[in-house]
Structures are given as structure tokens and as C-alpha cells.
C-alpha positions in Angstrom: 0.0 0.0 0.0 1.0 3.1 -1.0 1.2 6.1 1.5 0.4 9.4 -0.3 0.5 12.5 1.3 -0.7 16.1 0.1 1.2 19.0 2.0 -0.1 22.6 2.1 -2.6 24.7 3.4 -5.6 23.8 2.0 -5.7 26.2 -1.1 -7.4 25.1 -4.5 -4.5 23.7 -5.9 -4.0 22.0 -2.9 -7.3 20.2 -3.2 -6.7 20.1 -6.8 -3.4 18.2 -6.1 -5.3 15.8 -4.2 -8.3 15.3 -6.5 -5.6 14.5 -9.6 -3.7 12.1 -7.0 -6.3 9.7 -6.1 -7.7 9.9 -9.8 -3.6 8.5 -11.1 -3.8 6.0 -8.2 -7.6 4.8 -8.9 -6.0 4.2 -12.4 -3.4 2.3 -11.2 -5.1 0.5 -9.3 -3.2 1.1 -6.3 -4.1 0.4 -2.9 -3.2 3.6 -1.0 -3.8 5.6 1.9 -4.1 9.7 1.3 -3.1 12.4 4.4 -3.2 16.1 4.0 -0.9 17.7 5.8 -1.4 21.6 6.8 0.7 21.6 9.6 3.9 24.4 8.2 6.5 22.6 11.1 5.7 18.8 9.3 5.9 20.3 6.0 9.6 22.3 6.5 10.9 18.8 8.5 10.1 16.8 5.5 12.4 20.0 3.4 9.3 21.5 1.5 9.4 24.6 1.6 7.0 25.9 -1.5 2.9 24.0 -1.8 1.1 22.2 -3.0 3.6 19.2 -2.7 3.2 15.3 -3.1 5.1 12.9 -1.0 4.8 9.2 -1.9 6.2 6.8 0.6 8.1 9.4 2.7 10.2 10.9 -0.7 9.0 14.0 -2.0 7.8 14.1 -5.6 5.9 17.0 -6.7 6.7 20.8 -4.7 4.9 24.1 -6.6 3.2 22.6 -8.7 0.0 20.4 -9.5 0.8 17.9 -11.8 -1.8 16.5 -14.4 -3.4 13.2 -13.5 -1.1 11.6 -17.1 2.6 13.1 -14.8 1.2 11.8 -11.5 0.6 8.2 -13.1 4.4 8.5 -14.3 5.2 9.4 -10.9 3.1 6.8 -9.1 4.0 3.9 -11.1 
């Protein structure tokens, strides 16, 4: 099981971010677990310093940006 985990605020491309990830892991077909994190003292201990920002597994994979569903796939697989 995959362990997914959306860091930032809360802001539309947060949610957006979030939306696109579990729609590239529903593709998949992976088995996964999805936390959003808001808190800004997890987010700078993981070194993410700009939002939205994927973490897959504990490794950071996505910061600034909100990747399309087709990249997130790439980056789930």
C-alpha cells in the first residue's frame, strides 16, 4: 500500500493536487492511503518549503506545482 501525502494549506491547488492524485492511483489500481498535511512545522521537517507538494512513501515528488493526473501516473508507477 502506497502512502500518499498532500502537503499545504488547504488552497485550491492544494485540493486540486489531491483530486488529480487519487484519480492516477484509482488508475493504477493502487491500494493507498491519502493524508493532508497543513501543519507548516511537518511540511519544512520533510524539506518542503514551497505547496502544493506530493510525498509518496516518505520521498518528495511533486513541490509548486499540480501535476496532471497523465505526470502523477508517471510518478506513481
Amino acid at each position: 500500500m502506497k502512502k500518499m501525502q498532500i502537503l499545504g494549506p488547504g488552497c485550491p491547488k492544494c485540493e486540486q493536487l489531491a483530486k488529480n492524485t487519487e484519480e492516477a492511483a484509482k488508475a493504477l489500481g493502487l491500494e493507498y492511503e491519502l493524508e493532508k498535511i497543513k501543519d507548516l512545522n511537518q511540511m519544512m521537517a520533510m524539506g518542503v518549503f514551497m505547496t502544493p507538494a506530493l510525498v509518496v512513501d516518505g520521498e518528495v515528488k511533486s513541490v509548486g506545482k499540480v501535476p496532471t493526473v497523465e505526470e502523477l501516473k508517471s510518478l506513481l508507477a
